[in-house]
C-alpha positions, -999 to +999 in steps of 0.1 A: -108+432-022-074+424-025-051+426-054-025+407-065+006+412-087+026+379-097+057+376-119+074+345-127+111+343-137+137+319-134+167+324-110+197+307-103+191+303-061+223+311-036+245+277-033+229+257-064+241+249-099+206+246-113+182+273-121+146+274-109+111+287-116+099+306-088+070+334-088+074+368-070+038+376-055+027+409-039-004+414-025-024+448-018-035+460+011-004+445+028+023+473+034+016+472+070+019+437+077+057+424+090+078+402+067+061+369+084+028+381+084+033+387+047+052+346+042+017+334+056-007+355+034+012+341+004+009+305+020-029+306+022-030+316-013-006+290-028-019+266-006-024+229-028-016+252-059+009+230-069-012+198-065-037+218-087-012+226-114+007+196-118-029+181-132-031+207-157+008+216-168+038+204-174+064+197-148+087+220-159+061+250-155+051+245-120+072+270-095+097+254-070+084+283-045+065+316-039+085+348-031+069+373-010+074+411-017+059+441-007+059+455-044+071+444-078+098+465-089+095+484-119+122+501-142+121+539-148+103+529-181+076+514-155+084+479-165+089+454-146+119+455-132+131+416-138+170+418-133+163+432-101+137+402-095+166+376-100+192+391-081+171+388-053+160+354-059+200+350-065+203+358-026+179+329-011+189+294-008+164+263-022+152+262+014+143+297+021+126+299-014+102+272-009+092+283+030+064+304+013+052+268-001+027+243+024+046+217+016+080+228+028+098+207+058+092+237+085+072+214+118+044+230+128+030+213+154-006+209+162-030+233+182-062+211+188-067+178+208-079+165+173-043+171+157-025+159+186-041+124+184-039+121+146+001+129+148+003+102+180-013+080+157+004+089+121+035+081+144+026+050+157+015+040+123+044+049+102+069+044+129+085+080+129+087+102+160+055+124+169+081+160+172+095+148+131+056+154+124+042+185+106+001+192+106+011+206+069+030+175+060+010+154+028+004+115+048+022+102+014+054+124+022+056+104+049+052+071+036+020+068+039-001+049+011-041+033+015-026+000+036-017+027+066-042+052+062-065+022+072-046+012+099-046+049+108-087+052+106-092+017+132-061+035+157-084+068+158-115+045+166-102+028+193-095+062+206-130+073+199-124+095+173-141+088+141-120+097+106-125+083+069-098+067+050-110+086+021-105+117+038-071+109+049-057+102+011-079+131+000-070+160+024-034+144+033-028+171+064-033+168+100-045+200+096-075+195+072-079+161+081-086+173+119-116+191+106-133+168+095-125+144+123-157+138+149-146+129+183-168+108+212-175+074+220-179+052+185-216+037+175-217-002+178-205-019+147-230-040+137-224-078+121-193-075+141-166-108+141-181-130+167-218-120+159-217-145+130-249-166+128-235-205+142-237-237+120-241-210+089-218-213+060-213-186+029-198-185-008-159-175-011-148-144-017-137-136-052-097-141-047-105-172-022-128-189-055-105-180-076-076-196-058-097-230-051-109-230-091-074-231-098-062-257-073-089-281-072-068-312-059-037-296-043-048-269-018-035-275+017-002-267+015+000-226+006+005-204+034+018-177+046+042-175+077+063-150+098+091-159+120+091-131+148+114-128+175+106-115+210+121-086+221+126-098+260+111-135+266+077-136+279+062-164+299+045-192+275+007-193+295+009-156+287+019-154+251-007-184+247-035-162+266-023-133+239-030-164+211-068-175+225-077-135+226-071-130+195-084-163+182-117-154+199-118-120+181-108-133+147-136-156+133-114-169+101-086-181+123-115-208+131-124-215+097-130-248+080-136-252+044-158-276+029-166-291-003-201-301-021-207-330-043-211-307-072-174-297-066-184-258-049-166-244-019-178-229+012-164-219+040-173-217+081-161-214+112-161-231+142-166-217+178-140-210+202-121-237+215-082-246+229-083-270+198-095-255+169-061-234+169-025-248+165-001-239+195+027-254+204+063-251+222+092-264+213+129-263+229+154-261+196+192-260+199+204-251+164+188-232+133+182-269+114+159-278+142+141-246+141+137-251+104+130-286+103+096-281+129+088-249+110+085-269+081+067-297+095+043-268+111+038-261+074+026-292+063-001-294+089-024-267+085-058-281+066-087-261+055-112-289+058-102-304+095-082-280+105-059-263+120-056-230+098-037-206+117-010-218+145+016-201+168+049-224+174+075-207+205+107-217+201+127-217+233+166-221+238+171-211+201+202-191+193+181-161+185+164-163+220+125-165+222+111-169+188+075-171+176+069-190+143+031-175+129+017-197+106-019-194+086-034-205+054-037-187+025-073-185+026-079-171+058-053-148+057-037-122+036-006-096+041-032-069+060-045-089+079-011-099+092-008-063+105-043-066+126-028-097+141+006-081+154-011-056+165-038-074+187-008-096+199+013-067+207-014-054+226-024-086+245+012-091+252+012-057+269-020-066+291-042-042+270-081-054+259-086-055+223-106-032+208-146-032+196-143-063+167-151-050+131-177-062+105-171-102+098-156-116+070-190-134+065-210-101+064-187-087+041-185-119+013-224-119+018-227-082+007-200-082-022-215-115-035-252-100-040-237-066-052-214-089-077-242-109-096-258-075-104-225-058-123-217-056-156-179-056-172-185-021-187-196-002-152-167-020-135-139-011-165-131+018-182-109+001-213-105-031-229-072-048-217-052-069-242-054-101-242-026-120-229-001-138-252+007-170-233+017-184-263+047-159-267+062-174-240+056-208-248+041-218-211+009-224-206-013-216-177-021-250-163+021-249-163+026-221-139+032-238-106+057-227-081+079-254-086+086-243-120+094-206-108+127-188-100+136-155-088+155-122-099+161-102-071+174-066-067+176-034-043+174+003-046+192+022-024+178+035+005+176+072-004+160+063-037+130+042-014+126+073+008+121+094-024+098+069-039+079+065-010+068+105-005+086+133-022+087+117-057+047+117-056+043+151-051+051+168-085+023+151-100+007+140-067+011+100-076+007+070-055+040+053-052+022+024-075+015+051-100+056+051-103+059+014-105+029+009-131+045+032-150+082+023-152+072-016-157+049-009-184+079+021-199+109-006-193+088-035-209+081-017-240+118-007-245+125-045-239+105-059-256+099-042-290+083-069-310+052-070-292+025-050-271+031-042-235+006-063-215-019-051-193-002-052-158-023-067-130-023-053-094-027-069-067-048-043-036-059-047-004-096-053-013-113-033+017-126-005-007-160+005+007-191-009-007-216+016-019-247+014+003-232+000+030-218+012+061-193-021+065-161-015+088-137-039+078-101-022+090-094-047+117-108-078+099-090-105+092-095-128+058-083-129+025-099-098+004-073-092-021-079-084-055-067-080-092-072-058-117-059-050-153-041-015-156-035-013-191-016+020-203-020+038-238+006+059-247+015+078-282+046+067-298+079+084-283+061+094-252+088+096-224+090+083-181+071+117-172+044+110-198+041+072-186+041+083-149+009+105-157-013+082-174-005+054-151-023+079-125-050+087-151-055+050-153-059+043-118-082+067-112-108+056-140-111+022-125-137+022-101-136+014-065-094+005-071-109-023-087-127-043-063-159-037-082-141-056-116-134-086-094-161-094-080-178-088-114-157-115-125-161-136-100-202-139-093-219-122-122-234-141-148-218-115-177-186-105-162-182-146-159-189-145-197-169-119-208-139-114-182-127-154-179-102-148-203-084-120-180-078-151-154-048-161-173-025-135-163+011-125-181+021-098-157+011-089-119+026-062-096+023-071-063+035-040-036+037-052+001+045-016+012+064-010+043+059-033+078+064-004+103+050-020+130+079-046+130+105-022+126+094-001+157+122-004+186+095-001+215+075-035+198+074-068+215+076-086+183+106-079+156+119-098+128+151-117+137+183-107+121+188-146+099+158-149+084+144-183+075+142-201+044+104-221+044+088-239+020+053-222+022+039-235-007+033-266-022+054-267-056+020-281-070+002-246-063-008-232-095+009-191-099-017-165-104+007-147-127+031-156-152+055-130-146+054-119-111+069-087-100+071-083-060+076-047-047+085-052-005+099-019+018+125-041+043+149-017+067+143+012+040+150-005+009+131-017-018+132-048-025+122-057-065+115-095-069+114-111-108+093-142-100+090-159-135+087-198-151+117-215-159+104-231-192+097-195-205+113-187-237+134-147-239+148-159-210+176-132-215+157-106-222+134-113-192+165-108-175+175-073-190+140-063-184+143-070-147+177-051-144+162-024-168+133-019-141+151-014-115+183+006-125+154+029-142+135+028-111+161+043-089+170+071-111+134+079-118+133+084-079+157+112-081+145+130-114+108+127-099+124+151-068+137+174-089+109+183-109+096+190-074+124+209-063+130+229-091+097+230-110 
């Protein structure tokens, strides 16, 4: 059985001004092994060790790397010998200290066909290039988060491979991921999009009820659109064939909304026809034409007669071939968006579409009859505050986007790379762990005559459903939801303390929070006791990063002058009074302030806004550090 002698100390490594805990390990039974036989002994034992530790200690105790030695020294006393121990770790750079550690940046590239197609597919994902692309390298070093590991999980099944998204935040390596990967052709997906029973209509989902309960007058007018250029002009009967493929796969781009005397929604779609979809060309000279039918485009989408979702080309535009995509709110949301470049990427390359995934309708049916049956303490772990409106002296019927205005600012892009994967790993966060944190930290220290708020996210909604095998990674609808985070801290706690417990929090709420909403939404107590949390003071909404755009081999990019639409109707009620937008665009983060102009502590509002973000880029470096330096 082998032995094991470990010292820790803290050396000054060759080339840097700060000092570092590492830990000098020797093994027995290991005198006969070369140097890098004895590097990879030491990484299968510290393997995830520092994932493990960060949960139970400190930042500041957990090693920046393992050094390998054949022996500890030892004086003539036969103590250990620790001056000798930090000369030698004196004589290694940073970078040859932490090659004993997994999650250095050495590639190792993979060995079975299993790791080859998840690092084609990680790299197709995440836009980076396959070679860049260690099987030791954690998916959220990379910039990976739940939005891509999804989009990850359908690109494996269209290759017949089967992987869970679970397993791909979980295990984070090619290299454990690939184990529990099962290859071969995939089993039929059944209640697929298209498979819909005709003629029947179903309830809303939770965020679409919620939206229409807030808006019952003014609701046609709130969409969301993307102005897309082409990369090389492609003939209109073809980019319109790409259009009808993808309207045949995707039921909700068909949908139709309808309205009973008793004032309650439902929703169904229509079959396949040239008509139920908006497509049109147009030939445009000058940007203000552009704009002008882009705008007009927005104005004509209808949920009751349709159409919902529409595709304008723009021809002879100084920006060359240009697609306008337009689609109402509740048929569509910022995921879904990805499924539909994709598919028209695809069709645009002459490529079928893959197997369709479980319908919107299937999925609504089974979240509304698992709903009625929760209760608000299985679905929430704490008791939010209430929100103080009154504070602010707005109310909620007086949140409408006409009365809202922005504060906008950027980090840097070194700061987003950080954020995005190396800044996780000291206390293995998710990047929204960061933001949660730092919002809730910066609002406090703003705002010192109150409570901090609970802060609202906003997720992707495609959590799986217990008890049901439901696919829903390439389905388009709107499935987002919200849920309270609301941190508890001790006086004086510090950043590093708020950074924790906003991971703490996140993982107590069950299911990322689906389970609350639809709690809230269809059963009979969580309608009792949660319709107060509908009147919301602060929501963090985080787009993440739109690779797929960004990828010089795609047919579809975003233009360099972007386009200034009036989506929404200024008569759309705001979900949140203070609305704080998180979007990855070229590499930078993008931090957007959306808050009501009739709110009172207007200046401080301000402050806090420049607070977050100024805090929010240093935190990015000091997160690093701890991981560099332990």
């Amino acid at each position: 059985m082998m032995e094991l002698q470990l010292v820790a100390e803290v050396v000054k490594p060759y080339g840097s001004d700060r000092p570092a805990l590492v830990v000098f390990m020797a093994p027995s039974k290991t005198t006969d092994l070369s140097t890098a036989e004895l590097m990879i002994v030491v990484q299968q034992l510290t393997s995830n060790l520092k994932k493990e530790l960060a949960e139970v200690v400190p930042a500041s105790m957990i090693p920046a790397g393992y050094i390998s030695l054949e022996t500890i020294p030892v004086t003539p006393t036969g103590k250990t010998d620790r001056r000798q121990l930090r000369q030698h770790g004196a004589s290694l750079s940073l970078k040859q200290i932490g090659a004993n550690d997994r999650t250095c940046d050495v590639v190792v590239d993979p060995t079975s066909p299993a790791e080859r197609l998840l690092r084609d597919v990680w790299a197709k994902v995440l836009n980076i290039p396959p070679t860049t692309i260690s099987i030791e390298t954690p998916f959220t070093r990379l910039g990976g988060d739940s939005i891509t590991a999804m989009q990850v999980m359908s690109r494996c099944r269209a290759h017949d491979m089967s992987v869970k998204m679970a397993d791909i935040l979980r295990l984070q390596t090619i290299r454990c991921i690939a184990l529990q990967c099962q290859l071969g052709p995939m089993p039929k997906v059944v209640n697929v999009e298209g498979d819909q029973d005709k003629d029947v209509s179903w309830a809303l989902s939770p965020i679409q009820k919620m939206f229409l309960d807030a808006n019952p007058s003014e609701y046609n007018h709130c969409n969301q659109s993307f102005i897309l250029k082409m990369r090389s002009p492609e003939p209109l009967d073809l980019i319109q064939k790409a259009l009808f493929a993808v309207v045949r796969r995707h039921q909700m781009l068909r949908a139709r909304f309808r309205r009973h005397i008793d004032g309650q929604w439902e929703q169904y779609v229509l079959p396949f026809d040239p008509t139920v979809v908006g497509f049109e060309q147009h030939v445009a000279h000058t940007k203000e034409e552009v704009e002008l039918l882009a705008q007009r485009r927005q104005l004509s989408l209808d949920i009751q007669n349709g159409p919902v979702f529409a595709i304008d080309v723009f021809e002879n535009y100084g920006e060359g071939q240009t697609l306008l995509l337009s689609a109402h709110h509740l048929v569509m949301d910022l995921f879904s968006w990805r499924v539909i470049w994709h598919d028209l990427q695809e069709c645009l390359n002459g490529n079928d579409l893959p197997q369709s995934t479980t319908s919107f309708q299937k999925w609504c049916d089974v979240q509304q009859r698992e709903g009625e049956h929760l209760v608000p303490e299985a679905v929430l772990p704490f008791k939010p505050h209430r929100s103080q409106f009154d504070y602010w002296g707005v109310a909620p019927d007086e949140n409408l986007i006409g009365m809202s205005e922005t504060l906008v600012d950027v980090l840097d892009s070194e700061a987003t790379s950080l954020l995005l994967g190396k800044s996780n790993e000291v206390f293995s966060t998710e990047t929204t762990d960061i933001l949660v944190a730092l919002l809730d930290q910066s609002f406090r220290q703003t705002f010192t005559d109150r409570e901090a708020p609970a802060i609202f996210f906003e997720g992707h909604g495609r959590e799986q459903i217990p008890c049901h095998e439901l696919d829903v990674s390439e389905t388009v609808g709107w499935f987002t939801t919200l849920h309270p985070r609301q941190m508890s801290l001790p006086p004086n706690s510090g950043v590093m303390d708020a950074v924790k417990a906003a991971k703490a929090v996140r993982q107590r709420v069950p299911g990322k929070g689906r389970p609350y909403f639809a709690c809230q939404r269809y059963s009979p107590a969580g309608q009792a006791q949660l319709s107060h949390m509908g009147a919301i003071e602060v929501m963090l909404i985080y787009t993440g990063q739109f690779q797929q755009l960004e990828d010089s081999k795609s047919k579809l990019i975003l233009p360099t002058k972007p386009m200034d639409l009036e989506q929404t109707s200024p008569a759309i009620r705001r979900f949140g009074l203070i609305e704080v937008t998180v979007d990855v665009k070229q590499g930078q983060m993008v931090v957007t302030f959306a808050i009501n102009k009739q709110m009172r502590h207007r200046a401080l509002l301000q402050r806090w806004a420049q607070a977050f973000t100024k805090d929010l880029n240093q935190l990015a470096y000091s997160l690093a550090d701890l991981r560099r330096y332990g």
